[in-house]
C-alpha positions in Angstrom: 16.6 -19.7 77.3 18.3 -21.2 74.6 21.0 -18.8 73.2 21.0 -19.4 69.7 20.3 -16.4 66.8 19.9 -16.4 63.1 20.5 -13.5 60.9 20.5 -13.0 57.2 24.1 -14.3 56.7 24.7 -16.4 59.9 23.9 -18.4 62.3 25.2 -17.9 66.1 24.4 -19.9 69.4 26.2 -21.1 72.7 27.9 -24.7 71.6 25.4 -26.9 73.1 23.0 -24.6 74.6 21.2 -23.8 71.0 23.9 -24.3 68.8 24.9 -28.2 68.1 26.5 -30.3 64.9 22.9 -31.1 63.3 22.0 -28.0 63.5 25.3 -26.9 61.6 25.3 -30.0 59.0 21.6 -28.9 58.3 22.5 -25.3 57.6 25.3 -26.6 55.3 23.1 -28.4 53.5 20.6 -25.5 52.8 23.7 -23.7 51.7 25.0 -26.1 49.2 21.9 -26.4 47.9 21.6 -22.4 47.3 24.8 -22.6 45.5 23.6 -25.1 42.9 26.6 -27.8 44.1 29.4 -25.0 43.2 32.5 -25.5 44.7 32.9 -23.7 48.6 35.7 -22.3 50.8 35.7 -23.6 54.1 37.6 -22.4 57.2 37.3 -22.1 61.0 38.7 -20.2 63.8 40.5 -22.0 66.7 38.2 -22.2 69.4 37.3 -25.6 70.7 34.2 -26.9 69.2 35.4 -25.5 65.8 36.8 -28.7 64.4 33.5 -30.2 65.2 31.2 -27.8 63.3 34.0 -27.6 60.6 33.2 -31.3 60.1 29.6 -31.1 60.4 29.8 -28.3 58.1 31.6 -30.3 55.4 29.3 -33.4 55.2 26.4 -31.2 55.0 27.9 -29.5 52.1 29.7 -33.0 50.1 26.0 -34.4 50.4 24.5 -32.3 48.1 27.0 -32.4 45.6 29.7 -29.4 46.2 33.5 -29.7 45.9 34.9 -28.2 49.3 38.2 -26.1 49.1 38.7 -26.2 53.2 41.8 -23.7 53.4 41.4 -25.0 58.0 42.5 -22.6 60.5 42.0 -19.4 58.2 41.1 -15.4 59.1 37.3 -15.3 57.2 38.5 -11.7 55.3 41.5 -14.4 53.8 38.5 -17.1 53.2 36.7 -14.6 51.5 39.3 -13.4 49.5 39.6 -16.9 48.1 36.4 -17.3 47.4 36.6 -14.7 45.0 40.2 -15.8 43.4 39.0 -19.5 43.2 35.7 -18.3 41.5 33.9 -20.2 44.1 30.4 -20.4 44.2 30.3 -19.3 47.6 32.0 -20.0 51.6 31.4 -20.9 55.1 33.6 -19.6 57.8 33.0 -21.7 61.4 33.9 -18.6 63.4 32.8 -17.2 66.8 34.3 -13.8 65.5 34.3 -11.4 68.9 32.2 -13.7 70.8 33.0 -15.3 73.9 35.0 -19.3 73.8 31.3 -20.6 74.2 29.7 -19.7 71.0 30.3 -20.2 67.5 28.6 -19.4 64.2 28.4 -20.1 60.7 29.5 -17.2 58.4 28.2 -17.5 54.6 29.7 -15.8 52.1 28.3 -15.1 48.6 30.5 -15.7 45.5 31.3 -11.9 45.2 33.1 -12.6 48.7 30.6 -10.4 50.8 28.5 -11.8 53.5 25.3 -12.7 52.3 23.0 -9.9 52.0 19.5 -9.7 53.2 18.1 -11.6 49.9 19.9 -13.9 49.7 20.0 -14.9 53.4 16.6 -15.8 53.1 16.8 -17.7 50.2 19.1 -20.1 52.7 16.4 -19.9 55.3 13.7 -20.3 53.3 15.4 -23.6 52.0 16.6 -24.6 55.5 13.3 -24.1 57.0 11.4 -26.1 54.4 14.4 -28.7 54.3 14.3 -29.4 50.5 17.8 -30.0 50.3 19.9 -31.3 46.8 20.6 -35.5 48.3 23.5 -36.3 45.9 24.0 -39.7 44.7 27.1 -42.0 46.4 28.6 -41.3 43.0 27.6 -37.7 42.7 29.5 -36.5 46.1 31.6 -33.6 46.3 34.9 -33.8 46.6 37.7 -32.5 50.0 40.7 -30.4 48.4 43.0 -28.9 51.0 43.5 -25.7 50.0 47.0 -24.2 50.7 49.7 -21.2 49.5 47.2 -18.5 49.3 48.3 -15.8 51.9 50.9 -14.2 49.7 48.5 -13.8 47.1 46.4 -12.3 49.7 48.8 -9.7 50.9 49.5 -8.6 47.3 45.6 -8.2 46.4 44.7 -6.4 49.4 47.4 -4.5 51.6 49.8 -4.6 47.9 47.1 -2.0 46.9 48.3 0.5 49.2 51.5 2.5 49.7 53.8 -0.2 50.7 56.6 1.4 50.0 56.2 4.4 52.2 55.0 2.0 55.1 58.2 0.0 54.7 60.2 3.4 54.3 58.8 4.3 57.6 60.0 1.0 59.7 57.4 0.7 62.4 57.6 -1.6 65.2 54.1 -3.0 65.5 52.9 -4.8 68.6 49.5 -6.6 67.9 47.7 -9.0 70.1 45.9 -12.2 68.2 44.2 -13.2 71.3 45.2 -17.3 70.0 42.9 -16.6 67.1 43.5 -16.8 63.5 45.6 -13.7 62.9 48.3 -16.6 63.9 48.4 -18.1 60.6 49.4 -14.8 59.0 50.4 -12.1 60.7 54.1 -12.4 60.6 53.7 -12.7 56.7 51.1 -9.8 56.6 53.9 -7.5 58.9 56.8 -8.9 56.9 55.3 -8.0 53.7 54.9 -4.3 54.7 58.2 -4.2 56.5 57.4 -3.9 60.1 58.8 -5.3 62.5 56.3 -7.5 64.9 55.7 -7.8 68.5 53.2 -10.1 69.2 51.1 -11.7 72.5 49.3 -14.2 72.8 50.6 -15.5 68.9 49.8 -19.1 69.5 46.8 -20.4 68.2 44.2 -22.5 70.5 41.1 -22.5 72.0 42.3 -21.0 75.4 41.5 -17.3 74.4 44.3 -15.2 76.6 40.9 -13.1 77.5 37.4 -12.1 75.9 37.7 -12.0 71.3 35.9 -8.6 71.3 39.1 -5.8 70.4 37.4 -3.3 73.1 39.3 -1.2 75.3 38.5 -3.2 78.1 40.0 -6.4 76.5 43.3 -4.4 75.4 44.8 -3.9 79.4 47.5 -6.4 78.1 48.4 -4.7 74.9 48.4 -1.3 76.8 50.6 -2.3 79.8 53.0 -4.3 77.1 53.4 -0.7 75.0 53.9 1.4 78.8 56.8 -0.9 78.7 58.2 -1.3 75.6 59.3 1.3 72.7 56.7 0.5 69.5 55.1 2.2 67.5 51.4 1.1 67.4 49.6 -1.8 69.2 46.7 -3.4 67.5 44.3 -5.9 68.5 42.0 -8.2 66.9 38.9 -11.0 67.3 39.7 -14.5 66.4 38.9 -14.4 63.1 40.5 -10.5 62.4 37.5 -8.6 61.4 37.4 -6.1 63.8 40.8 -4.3 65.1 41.2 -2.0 68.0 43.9 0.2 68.5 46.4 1.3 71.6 49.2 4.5 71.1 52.2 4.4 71.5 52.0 5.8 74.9 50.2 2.8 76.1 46.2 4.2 75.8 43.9 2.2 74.5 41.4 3.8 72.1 37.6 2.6 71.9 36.9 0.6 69.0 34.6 3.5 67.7 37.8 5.3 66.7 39.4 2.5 64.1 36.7 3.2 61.4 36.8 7.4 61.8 40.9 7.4 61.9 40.9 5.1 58.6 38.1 7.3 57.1 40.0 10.2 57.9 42.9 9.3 56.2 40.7 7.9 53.3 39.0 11.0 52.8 41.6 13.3 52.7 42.5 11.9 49.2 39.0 13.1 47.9 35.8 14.1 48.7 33.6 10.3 49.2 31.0 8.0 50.4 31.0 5.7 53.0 28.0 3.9 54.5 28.1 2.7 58.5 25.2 2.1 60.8 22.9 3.3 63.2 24.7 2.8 66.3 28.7 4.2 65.4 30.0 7.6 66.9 29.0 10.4 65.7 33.1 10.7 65.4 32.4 9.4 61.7 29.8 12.6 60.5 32.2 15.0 62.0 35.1 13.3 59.8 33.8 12.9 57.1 32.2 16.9 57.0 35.7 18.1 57.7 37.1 16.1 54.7 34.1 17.0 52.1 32.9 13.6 52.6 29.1 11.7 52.9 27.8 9.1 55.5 24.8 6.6 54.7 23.5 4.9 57.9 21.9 1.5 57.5 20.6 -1.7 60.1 23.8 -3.1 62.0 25.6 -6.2 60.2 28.6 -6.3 57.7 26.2 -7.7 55.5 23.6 -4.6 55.5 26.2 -2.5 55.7 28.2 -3.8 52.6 25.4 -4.3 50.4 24.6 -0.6 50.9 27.9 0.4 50.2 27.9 -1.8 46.6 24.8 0.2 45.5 26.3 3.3 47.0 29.3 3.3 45.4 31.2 3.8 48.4 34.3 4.4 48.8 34.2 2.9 52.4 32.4 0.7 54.7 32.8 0.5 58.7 31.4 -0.4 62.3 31.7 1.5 65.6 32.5 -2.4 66.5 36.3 -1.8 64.8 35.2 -3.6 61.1 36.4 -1.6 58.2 36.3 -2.3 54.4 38.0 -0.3 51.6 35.9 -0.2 48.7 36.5 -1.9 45.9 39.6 -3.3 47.4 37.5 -5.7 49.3 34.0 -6.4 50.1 34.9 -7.8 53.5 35.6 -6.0 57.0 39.2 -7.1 57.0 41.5 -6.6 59.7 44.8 -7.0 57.6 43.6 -4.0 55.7 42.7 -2.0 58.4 46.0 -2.2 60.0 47.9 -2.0 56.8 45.5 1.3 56.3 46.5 2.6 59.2 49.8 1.9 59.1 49.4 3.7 55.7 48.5 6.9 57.8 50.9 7.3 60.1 53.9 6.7 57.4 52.8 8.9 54.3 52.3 11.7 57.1 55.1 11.5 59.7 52.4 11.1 62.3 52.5 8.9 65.7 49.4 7.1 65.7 48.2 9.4 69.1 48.6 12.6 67.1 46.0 10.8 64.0 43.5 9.9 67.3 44.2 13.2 68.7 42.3 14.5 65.4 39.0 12.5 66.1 36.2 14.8 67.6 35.3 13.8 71.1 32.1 12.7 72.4 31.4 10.5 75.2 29.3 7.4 74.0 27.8 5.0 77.0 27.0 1.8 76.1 24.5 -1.1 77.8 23.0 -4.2 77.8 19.4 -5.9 79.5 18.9 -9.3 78.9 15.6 -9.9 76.8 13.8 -12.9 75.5 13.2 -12.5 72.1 9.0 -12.8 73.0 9.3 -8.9 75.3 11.3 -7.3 72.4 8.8 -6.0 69.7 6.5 -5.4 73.2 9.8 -3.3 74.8 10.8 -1.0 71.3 7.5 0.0 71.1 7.3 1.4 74.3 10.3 3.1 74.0 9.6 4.5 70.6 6.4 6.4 73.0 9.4 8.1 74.8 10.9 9.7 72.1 8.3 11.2 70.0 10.1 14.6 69.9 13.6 13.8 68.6 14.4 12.3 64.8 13.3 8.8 64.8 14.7 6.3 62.7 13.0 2.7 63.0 14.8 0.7 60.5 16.9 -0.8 63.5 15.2 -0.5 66.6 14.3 2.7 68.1 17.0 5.5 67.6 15.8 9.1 68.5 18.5 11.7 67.6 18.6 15.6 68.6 21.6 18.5 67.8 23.9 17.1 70.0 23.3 14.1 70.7 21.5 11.1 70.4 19.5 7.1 71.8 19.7 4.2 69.7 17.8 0.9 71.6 17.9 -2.6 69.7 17.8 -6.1 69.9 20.7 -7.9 69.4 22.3 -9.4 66.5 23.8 -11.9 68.3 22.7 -12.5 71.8 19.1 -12.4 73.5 19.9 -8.7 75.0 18.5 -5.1 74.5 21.4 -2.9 73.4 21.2 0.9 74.5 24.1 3.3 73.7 23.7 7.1 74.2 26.5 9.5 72.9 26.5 13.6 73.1 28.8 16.4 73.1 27.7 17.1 76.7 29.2 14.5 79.5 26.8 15.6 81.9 23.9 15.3 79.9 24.9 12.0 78.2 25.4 10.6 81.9 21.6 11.4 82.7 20.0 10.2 79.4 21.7 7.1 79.8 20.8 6.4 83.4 17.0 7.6 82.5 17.1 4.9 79.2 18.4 1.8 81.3 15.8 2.7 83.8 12.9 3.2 81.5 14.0 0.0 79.2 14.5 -2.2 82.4 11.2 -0.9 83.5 9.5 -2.4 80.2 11.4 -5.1 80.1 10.1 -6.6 83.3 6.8 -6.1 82.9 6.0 -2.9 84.9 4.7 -0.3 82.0 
């Protein structure tokens, strides 16, 4: 099975295995064309076959006419910062994001700096898929600029916007692992500029990822034995191109990724009653929040992009995933690591807190999550199955099949990313959650091969 997955504002696959160079260059192509020969922001993460598609990538898009701004190794919440401050008709970031060293994906961003949203996406398809692409004349080519001196700009636009003073005030040590990923390039700036002083891991940027991207609890045993050992006052850890950030205490625990976007809202919303708009599949940790602080939740389909878009029209004042992606709205229209520490960081020095006491506060639930690989021909066969399962509980279909009751609740779905069925369950009661969870693997599994 080839692993390989498009979306509305990406394209993913394993690097040879789905995903290869004319497959990028094409795509680049389809996306200079949608752009009308604008200028676009270019950057990649560090893994190995990054250069390759980052070159791929840029002769698909000087073919059909567009200047390239290629800021290289570059966080995509920096890139698309820039696209907005260089009034850029759009960007590209060659990232794997939380993947695994053997993928890679294209990331395009629209000219207001979000990820392309559902209509747009498939205006890139549609022109991909028909392969009417702009062919630009020797002497209509777009032009290479190396784009450079942007991050302090950055740091003032987005964390700047914040209480810096208070978080400087507060002097934090801050221990945050960058898993050889981009955070490299700017994460002694970004904990300069608030006045923290840094202890990193795994700083040094390459494609030999010190362990798996994804900032889950699992992937944070480093982080946690470093801040056993060590006085600091938070550890953070993020993917390789700092979109999503998980969190360890200071005593040396590492939180679940499902509990960055609930502590950020819940130091959000205690400034005012407010919007913000997540998805189908984050902790109920995020309803609880938000009604003890006067505040609203929207659920939408899984993706930044979905999940952005519906915050725009929301007016939100925040958007976030259970996967550790938060955006503060209208700071930035990007889940942006940076922010989400600096945010954080925010929390624990305006209030005097330690950053267990803030995850002390979250409401606890105990949230099981799996996986059943699934070719992409069993999937519509295998949801409605399930959906027959579930006909008593509140079903929501937008995304899969989630079936939620008082307590707790099922949420089965097809991948974003990779050719899997994803099942999380999460309730109030242990127990209970245990036994629903076992029963859905079962009855999935069961489908999935054939036997219903």
């Amino acid at each position: 099975m080839k692993q390989f997955k498009i979306g509305n504002s990406w394209i993913r696959g394993v690097v040879g295995n789905g995903l290869t160079a004319e497959l990028v260059t094409d795509f680049a192509c389809a996306y200079g064309t949608y752009v009308g020969g604008r200028e676009v922001v270019l950057v990649r993460d560090t893994r190995a076959s990054s250069p390759m598609f980052g070159a791929a990538a840029l002769a698909g898009l000087l073919s059909t006419g567009c200047s390239v701004a290629d800021a290289g190794v570059c966080p995509t919440p920096v890139a698309q910062y820039l696209v907005r401050r260089r009034r850029a008709g759009g960007g590209i970031a060659v990232t794997g994001s939380h993947n695994a060293a053997g993928w890679n994906a294209l990331k395009f961003i629209d000219e207001d700096g979000a990820l392309l949203n559902s209509i747009r996406g498939e205006e890139v398809l549609d022109l991909y898929h028909l392969g009417e692409y702009t062919k630009a004349s020797w002497d209509r080519l777009g032009k290479r600029e190396e784009a450079t001196g942007f991050v302090g700009s950055y740091l003032a636009a987005t964390a700047g916007t914040l209480n810096v003073e208070s978080i400087r005030a507060a002097k934090l040590r801050v221990a945050v692992d960058t898993v050889n990923g981009t955070a490299g390039a700017v994460i002694r700036e970004f904990l300069g500029f608030l006045g923290c002083e840094p202890i990193l891991i795994n700083e040094e940027m390459g494609p030999d990822f010190a362990h798996d991207p994804a900032p889950s609890a699992r992937n944070m045993r480093q982080l946690e034995s470093l801040l056993r050992h060590i006085e600091a006052d938070v550890g953070f850890a993020v993917n390789t191109d700092v979109d999503r950030v998980g969190i360890v205490t200071e005593k040396g625990v590492a939180l679940s990724e499902e509990c960055t976007f609930p502590l950020v809202a819940d130091h959000v919303f205690a400034r005012g009653s407010a919007v913000a708009v997540t998805n189908l599949s984050t902790s109920m940790m995020i309803d609880r929040v938000a009604e003890r602080r006067g505040g609203r939740i929207i659920r939408t389909k899984i993706g930044e992009g979905y999940v952005i878009f519906r915050a725009v029209n929301e007016d939100a004042v925040l958007a976030g995933e259970g996967s550790g992606g938060v955006a503060l709205m209208p700071v930035s229209r990007a889940f942006d690591g940076f922010l989400t520490m600096a945010l954080v960081l925010e929390a624990m020095a305006e209030g005097g807190h330690r950053i267990s006491e803030l995850a002390g506060r979250l409401p606890a639930f105990l949230m099981k999550k799996g996986e059943i690989p699934c070719s992409p021909d069993r999937v519509y066969h295998v949801l409605e199955e399930f959906r027959g399962f579930h006909r008593g509980g509140q079903v929501d279909l937008s995304d899969g099949v989630r079936a939620a009751w008082p307590g707790h609740w099922i949420h089965v779905r097809a991948s974003n990313t990779e050719p899997i069925l994803r099942v999380i369950v999460e309730g109030e009661d242990p127990e209970r959650v245990e036994r629903v969870f076992a029963d859905t693997l079962f009855r999935v599994n069961t489908v999935v091969h054939g036997k219903s």
